[in-house]
C-alpha positions as CSV (number, residue, x, y, z in Angstrom):
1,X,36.3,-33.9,-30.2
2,X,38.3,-33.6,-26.9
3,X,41.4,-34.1,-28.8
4,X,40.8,-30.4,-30.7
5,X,39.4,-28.6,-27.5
6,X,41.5,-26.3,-25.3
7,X,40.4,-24.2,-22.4
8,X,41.9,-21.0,-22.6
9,X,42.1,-18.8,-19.2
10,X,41.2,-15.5,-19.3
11,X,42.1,-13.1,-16.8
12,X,41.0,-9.4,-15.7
13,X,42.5,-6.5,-17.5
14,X,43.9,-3.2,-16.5
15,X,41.1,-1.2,-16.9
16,X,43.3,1.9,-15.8
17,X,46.2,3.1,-14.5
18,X,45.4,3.0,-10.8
19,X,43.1,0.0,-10.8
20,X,44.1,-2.9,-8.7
21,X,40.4,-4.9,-8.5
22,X,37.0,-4.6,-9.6
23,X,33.7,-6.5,-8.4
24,X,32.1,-8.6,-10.6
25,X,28.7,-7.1,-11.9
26,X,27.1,-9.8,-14.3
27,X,28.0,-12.4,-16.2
28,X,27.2,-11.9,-19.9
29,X,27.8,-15.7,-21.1
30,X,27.0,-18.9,-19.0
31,X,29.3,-22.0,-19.5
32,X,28.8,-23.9,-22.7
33,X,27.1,-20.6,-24.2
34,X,29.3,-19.4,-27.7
35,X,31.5,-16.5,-27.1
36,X,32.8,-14.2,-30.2
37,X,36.1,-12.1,-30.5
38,X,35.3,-8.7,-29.0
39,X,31.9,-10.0,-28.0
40,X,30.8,-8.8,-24.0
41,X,31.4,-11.1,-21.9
42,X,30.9,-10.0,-18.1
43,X,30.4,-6.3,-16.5
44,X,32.9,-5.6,-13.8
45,X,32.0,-2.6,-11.5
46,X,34.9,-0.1,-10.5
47,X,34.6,3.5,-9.2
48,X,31.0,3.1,-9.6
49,X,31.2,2.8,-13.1
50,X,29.7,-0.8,-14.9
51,X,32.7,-1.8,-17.6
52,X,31.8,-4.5,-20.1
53,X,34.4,-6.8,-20.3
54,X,35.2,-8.4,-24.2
55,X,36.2,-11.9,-24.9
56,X,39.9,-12.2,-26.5
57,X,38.9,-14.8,-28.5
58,X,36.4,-16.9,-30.3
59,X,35.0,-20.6,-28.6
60,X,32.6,-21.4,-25.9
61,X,32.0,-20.2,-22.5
62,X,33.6,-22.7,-20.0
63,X,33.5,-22.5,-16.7
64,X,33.0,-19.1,-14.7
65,X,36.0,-19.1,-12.0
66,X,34.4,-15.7,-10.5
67,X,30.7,-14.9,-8.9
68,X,28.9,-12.5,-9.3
69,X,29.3,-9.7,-6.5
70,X,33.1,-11.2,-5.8
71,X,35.8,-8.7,-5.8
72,X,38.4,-9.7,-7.9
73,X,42.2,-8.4,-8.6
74,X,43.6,-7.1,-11.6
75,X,45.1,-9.9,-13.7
76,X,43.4,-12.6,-11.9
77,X,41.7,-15.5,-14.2
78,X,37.9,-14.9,-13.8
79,X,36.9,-17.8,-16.7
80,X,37.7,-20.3,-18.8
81,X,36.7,-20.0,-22.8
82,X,37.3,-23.3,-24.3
83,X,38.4,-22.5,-28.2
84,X,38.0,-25.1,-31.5
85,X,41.7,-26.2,-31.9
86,X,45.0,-25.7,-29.5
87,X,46.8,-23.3,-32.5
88,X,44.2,-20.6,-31.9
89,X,46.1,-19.4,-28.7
90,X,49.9,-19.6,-27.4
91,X,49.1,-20.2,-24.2
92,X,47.0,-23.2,-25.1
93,X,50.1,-25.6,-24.4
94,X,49.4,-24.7,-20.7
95,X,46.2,-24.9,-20.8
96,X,45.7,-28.6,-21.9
97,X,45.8,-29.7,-18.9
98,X,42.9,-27.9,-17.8
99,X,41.1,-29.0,-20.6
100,X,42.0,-32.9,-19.6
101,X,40.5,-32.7,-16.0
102,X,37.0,-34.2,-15.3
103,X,35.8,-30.9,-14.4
104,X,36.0,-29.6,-17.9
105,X,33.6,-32.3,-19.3
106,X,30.8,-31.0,-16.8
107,X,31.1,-27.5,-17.1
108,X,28.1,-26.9,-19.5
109,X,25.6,-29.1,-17.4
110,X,23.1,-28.0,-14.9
111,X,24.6,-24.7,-14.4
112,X,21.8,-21.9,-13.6
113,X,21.8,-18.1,-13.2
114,X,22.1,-17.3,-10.0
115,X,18.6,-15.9,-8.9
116,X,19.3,-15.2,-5.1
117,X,18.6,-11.5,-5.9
118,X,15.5,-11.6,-8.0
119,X,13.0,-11.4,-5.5
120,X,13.9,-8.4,-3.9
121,X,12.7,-5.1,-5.2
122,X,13.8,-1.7,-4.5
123,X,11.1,0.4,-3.5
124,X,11.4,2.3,-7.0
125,X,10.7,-1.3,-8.8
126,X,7.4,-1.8,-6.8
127,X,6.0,2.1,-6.7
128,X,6.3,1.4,-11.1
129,X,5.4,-1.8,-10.5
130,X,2.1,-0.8,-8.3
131,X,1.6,2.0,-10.9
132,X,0.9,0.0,-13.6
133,X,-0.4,-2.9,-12.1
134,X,2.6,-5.2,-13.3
135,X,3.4,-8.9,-12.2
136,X,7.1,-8.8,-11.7
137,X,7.6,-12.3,-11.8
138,X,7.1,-11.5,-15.6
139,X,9.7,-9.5,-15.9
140,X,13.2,-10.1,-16.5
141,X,15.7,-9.1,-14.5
142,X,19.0,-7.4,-15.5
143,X,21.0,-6.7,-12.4
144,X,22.8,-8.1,-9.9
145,X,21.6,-12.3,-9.3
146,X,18.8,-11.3,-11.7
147,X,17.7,-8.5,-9.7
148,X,15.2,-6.4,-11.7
149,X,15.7,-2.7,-11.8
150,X,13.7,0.4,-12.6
151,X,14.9,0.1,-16.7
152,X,13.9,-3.4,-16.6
153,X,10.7,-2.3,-15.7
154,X,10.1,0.7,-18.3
155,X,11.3,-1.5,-20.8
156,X,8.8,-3.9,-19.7
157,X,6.3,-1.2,-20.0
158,X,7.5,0.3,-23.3
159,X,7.2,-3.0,-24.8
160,X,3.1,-3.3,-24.2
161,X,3.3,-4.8,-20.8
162,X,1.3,-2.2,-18.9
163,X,-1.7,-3.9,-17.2
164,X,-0.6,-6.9,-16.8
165,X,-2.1,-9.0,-14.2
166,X,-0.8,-8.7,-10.2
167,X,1.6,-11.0,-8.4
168,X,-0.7,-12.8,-5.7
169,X,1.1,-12.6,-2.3
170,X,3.8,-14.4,-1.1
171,X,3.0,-16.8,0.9
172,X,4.1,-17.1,4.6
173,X,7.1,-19.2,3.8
174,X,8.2,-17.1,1.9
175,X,7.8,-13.7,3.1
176,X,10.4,-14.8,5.9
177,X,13.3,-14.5,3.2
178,X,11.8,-12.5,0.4
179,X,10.5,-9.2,0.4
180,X,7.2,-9.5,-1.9
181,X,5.9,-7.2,-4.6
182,X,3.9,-4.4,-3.8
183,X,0.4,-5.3,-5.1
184,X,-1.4,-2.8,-7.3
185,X,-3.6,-0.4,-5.2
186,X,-6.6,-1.9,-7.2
187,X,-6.5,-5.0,-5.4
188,X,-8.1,-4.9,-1.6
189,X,-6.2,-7.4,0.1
190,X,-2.4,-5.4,-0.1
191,X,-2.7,-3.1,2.7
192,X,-0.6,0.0,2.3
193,X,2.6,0.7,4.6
194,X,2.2,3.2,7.0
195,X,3.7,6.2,7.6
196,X,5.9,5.0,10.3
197,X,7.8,2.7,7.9
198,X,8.9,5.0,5.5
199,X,11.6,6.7,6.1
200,X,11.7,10.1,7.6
201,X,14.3,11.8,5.0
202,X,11.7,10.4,1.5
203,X,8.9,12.8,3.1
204,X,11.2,15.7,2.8
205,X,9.6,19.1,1.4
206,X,11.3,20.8,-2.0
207,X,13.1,23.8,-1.8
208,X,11.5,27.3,-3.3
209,X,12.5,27.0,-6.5
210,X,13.9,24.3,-8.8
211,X,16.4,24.7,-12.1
212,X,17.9,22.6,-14.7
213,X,21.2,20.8,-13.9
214,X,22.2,17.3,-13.9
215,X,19.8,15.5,-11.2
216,X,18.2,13.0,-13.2
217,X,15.3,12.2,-10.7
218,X,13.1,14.8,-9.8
219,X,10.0,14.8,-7.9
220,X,10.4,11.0,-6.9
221,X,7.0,8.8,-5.9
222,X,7.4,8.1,-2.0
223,X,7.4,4.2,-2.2
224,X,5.3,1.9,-0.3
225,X,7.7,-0.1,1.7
226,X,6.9,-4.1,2.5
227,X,8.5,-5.5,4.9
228,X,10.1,-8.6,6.1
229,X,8.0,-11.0,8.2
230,X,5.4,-9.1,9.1
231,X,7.7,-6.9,11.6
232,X,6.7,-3.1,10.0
233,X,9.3,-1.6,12.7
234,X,12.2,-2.4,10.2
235,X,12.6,-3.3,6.4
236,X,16.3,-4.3,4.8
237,X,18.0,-2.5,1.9
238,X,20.7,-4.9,0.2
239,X,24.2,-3.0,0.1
240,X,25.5,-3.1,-3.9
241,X,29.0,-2.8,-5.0
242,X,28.5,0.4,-5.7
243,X,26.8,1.7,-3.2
244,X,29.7,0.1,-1.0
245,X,32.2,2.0,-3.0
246,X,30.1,5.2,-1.9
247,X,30.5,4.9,1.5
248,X,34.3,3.4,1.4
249,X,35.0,6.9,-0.5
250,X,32.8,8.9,1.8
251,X,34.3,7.6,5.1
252,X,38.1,8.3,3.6
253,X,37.4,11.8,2.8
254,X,35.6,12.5,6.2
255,X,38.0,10.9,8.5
256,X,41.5,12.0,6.2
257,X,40.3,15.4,5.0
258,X,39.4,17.9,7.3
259,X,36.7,19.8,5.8
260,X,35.8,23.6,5.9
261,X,33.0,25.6,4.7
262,X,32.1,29.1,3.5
263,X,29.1,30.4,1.2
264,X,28.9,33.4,-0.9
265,X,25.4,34.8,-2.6
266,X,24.9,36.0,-6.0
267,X,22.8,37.9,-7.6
268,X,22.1,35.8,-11.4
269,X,19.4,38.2,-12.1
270,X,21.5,38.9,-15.5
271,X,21.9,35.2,-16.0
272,X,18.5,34.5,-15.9
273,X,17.3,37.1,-18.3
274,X,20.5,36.2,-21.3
275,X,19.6,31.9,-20.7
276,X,15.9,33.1,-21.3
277,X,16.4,35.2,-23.9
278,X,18.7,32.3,-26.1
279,X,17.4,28.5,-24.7
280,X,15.3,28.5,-27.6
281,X,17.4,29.4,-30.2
282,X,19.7,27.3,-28.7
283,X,17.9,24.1,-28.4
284,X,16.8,24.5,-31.9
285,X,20.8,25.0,-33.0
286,X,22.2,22.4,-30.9
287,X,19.6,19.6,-30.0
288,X,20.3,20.3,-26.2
289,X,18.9,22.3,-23.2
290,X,21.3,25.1,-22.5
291,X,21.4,24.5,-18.5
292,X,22.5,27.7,-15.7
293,X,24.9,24.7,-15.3
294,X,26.8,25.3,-18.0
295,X,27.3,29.2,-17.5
296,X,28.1,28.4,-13.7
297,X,31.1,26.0,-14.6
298,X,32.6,28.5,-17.0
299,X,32.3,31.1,-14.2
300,X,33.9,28.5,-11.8
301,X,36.5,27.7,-14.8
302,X,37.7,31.2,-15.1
303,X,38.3,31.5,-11.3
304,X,40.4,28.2,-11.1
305,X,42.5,29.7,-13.8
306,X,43.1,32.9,-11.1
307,X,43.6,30.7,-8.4
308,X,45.3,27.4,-9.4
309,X,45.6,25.7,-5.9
310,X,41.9,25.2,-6.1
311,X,42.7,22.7,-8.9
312,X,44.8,20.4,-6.3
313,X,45.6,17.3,-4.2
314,X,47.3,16.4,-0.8
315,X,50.4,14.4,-1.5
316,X,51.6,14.2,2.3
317,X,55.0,16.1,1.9
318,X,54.1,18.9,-0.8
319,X,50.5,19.7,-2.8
320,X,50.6,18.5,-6.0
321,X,48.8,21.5,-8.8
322,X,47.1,19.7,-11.5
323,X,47.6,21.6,-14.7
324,X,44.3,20.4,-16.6
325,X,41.3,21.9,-15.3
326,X,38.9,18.8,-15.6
327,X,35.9,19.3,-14.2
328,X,33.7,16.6,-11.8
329,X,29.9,16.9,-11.9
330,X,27.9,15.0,-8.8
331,X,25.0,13.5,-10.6
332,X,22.4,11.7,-8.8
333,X,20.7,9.0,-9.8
334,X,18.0,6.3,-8.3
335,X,20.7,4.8,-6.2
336,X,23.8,6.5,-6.4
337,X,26.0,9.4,-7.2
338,X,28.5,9.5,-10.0
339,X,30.6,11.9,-10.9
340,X,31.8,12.0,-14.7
341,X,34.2,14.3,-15.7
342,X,34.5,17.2,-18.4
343,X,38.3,16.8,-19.5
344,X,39.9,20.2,-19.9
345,X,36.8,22.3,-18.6
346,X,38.7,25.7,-19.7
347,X,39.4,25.0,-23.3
348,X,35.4,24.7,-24.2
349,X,33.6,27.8,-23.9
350,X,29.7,27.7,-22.3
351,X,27.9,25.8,-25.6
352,X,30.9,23.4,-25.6
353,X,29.8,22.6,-22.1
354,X,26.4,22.4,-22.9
355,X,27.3,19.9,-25.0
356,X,29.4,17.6,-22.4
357,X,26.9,18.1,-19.6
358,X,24.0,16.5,-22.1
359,X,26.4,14.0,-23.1
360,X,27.3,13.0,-20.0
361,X,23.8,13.0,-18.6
362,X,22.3,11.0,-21.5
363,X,24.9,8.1,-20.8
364,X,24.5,7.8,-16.8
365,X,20.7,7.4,-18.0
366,X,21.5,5.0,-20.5
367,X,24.0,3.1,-18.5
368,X,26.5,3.6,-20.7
369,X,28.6,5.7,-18.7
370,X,32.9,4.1,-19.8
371,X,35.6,4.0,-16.9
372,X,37.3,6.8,-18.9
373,X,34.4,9.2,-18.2
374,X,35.2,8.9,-14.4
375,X,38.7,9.6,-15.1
376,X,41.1,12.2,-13.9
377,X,38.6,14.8,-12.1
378,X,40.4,17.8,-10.8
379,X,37.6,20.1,-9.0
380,X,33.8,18.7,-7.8
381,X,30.3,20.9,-8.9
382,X,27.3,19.8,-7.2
383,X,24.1,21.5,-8.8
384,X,21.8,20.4,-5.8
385,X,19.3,23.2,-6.6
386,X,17.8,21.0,-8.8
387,X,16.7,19.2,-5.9
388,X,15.6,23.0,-4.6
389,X,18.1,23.0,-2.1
390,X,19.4,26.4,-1.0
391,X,22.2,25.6,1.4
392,X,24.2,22.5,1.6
393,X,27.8,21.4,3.0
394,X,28.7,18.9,0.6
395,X,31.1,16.0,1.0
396,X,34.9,16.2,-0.9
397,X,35.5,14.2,-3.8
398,X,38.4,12.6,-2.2
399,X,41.6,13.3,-3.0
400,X,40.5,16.7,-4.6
401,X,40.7,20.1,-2.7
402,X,37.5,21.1,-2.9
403,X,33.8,20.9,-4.2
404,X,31.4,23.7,-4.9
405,X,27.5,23.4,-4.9
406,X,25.2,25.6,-6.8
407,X,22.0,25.7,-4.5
408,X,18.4,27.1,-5.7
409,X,17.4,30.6,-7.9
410,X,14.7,32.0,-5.9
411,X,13.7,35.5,-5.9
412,X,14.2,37.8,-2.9
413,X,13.9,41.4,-1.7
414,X,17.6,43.0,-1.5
415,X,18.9,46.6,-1.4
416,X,20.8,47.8,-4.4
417,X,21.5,51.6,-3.9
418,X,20.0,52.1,-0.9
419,X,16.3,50.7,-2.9
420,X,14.6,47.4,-2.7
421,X,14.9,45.6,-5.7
422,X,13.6,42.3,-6.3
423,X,16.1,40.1,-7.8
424,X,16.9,36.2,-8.6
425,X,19.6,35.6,-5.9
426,X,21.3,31.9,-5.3
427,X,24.1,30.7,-2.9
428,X,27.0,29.2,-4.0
429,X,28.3,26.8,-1.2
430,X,32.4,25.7,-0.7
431,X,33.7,22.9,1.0
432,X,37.3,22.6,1.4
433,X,40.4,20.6,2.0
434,X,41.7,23.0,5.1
435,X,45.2,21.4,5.1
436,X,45.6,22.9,1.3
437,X,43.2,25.7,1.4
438,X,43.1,28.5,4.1
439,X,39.7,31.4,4.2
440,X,41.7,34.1,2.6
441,X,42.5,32.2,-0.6
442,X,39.0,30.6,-0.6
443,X,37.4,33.4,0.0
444,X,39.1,35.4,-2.8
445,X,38.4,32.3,-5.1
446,X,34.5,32.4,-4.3
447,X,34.7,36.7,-4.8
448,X,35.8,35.9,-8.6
449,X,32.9,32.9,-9.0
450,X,30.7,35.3,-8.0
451,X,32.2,38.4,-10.1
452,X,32.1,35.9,-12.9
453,X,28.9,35.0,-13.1
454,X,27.2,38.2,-12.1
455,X,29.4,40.0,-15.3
456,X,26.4,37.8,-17.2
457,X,24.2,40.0,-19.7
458,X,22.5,40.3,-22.7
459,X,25.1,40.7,-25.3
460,X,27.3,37.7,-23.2
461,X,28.4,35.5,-26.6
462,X,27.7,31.5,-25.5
463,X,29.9,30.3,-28.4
């Protein structure tokens, strides 16, 4: 009954304090779909964090006034949910109006997802995809313009879909605007790409040795990489919101913060021996692996607490010394880095942040990483030895002073009292924001990281 309909705008909340836009990530409800209060209704992206947005209110999804991949501002009206009667909502007296235009009667017809993305995979998507010999056209696709992802796929394979029968190839048409599936290495006909068109930095070697940290891929397949029309000099990667966000943030804190560098080694020797001698009791206790991470962010902690203008930002005219000691870890994932934050860092002692770090891990795999858990960092660690690394000069988490990376264990010769020992030694690598922080204080800070965690043994209490 048009009489009892009214299209209610609804516009996008202030998802924090210093938010002024977001991008639109997917809508969760077509037009003429129902919508219940509190119910999801899109995922906006903002500071590379995915944010499901809730309906206000209970009706049906009208029409979307925002696409998908479109930047929006803050209190802007994104859609229109059209609710059973006009007293459901004060603001329905405006809204009549809308609700009386010819648009609103064809809302709900012929409106489709938008599938521009679908048929481009990322090289992760077809290496699984080869793997298991998957048709991706039978797969649905959860990310941006139906674009399928690597969970789409492992849920696709957790649900009984493994050996399921090949895409055949795309025809010529269509390989001129579509990047096709990678066949399954069973099938003759898909010829592999060679070495020449993968790029040079997926064929680099690991480092010595690796630890537990925060990295959640390790050991990545080298994809096969198809590409477009034929032309194996060149293949196209399409630039997400997020990765866009990336590089805005990269390029601010190269070009406004001018960066210095300084590495210290330590010997964790000690360290090695006490996380041995209690991961097992520990993971029994606690459900959680007890990582060198956590013991090298209370030894990082500690230091702060020494030197406090490691814990600040540039604010033009003075340097503004953040009291809470919140902590940023880097983590990296298939294609991004994000960098969730342990809120007051110094009041939790080394099982406490065992504890975040699993937390926080388990919800960037899961997706379910909140805008609140990017919140309020103070101080960036990087644990790129994971990756095997053993010297890095990382990148600032802009506006922060400073980021420290914790590079490979590995064991080397060294002289300890005029005798070669052999000993587990790893470098602990600075960068730093040179118009807050000078050597001498920098250097002193590093000295007490390293004090800290080389005053590691035995009877060191993790609770």
């Amino acid at each position: 009954m048009p009489s009892n309909k009214t299209l209610i705008d609804v516009h996008l909340p202030q998802l924090a304090e210093s938010l002024v836009s977001a991008t639109i990530g997917k809508w969760l409800k077509k037009p003429g779909d129902p919508v219940e209060q509190y119910e999801p209704i899109l995922e906006v992206i903002t500071d590379k964090v995915n944010a499901e947005i809730p309906s206000t209110l209970d009706g049906v999804m009208g029409e979307l006034l925002a696409e998908e991949g479109q930047e929006v501002q803050v209190g802007a009206v994104i859609c229109r949910i059209e609710t059973a009667s006009a007293e459901e909502s004060p603001a329905s007296g405006q809204a009549a109006s809308v609700a009386a235009s010819p648009a609103a009667g064809t809302t709900n017809a012929g409106v489709q997802p938008d599938e521009s993305q679908r048929s481009r995979y990322s090289p992760a998507v077809q290496t699984l995809a080869a793997e298991h010999g998957l048709d991706l056209r039978q797969i649905a696709g959860t990310g941006l313009g139906g674009r399928i992802t690597r969970k789409d796929v492992l849920a696709f394979i957790e649900q009984g879909g493994r050996g399921a029968v090949a895409a055949p190839p795309v025809a010529p048409a269509a390989a001129a605007t579509a990047t096709p599936p990678v066949q399954p290495q069973a099938m003759p006909s898909a010829a592999p790409a060679p070495t020449s068109a993968i790029p040079a930095g997926l064929n680099a070697a690991a480092g010595p040795v690796r630890h537990s940290g925060l990295h959640l891929t390790e050991n990545p397949p080298i994809p096969t990489i198809e590409v477009e029309g034929g032309d194996r000099s060149e293949y196209f990667i399409d630039v997400t919101p997020i990765r866009n966000t990336i590089a805005t943030r990269m390029r601010q804190s190269v070009s406004e913060i001018p960066h210095g560098w300084m590495m210290i080694e330590v010997d964790v020797t000690n360290l090695v021996q006490l996380r041995n001698k209690v991961k097992q009791e520990f993971m029994q206790k606690e459900g959680v692996n007890l990582t060198y991470l956590a013991f090298l962010l209370k030894a990082v902690v500690g230091a702060i607490k020494d030197y406090p203008i490691m814990n600040s930002v540039w604010a033009v005219d003075k340097i503004i010394v953040k009291r809470d000691i919140n902590i940023s870890l880097a983590v990296g994932t298939e294609d991004s880095v994000l960098t969730p934050v342990i809120k007051k860092a110094d009041q939790k002692n080394i099982a406490g942040l065992a504890r975040e770090i699993e937390e926080l891990a388990t919800k960037v795999r899961s997706g379910k990483l909140k805008l609140d858990d990017m919140q309020g960092g103070t101080f960036t660690v990087n644990n790129t030895g994971s990756f095997g690394s053993i010297l890095t000069q990382p990148i600032i988490n802009y506006p922060q002073a400073a980021i420290l990376t914790f590079e490979s264990i590995v064991k080397r010769p060294v002289v300890i009292n005029d005798m070669i020992a052999v000993r587990s030694m790893a470098n602990l690598c600075l960068s730093l924001d040179h118009r807050i922080l000078d050597g001498v204080i920098c250097g002193r800070f590093m000295q007490r990281v390293k004090e800290n965690m080389e005053s590691y043994n035995l009877e060191t209490q993790v609770y």
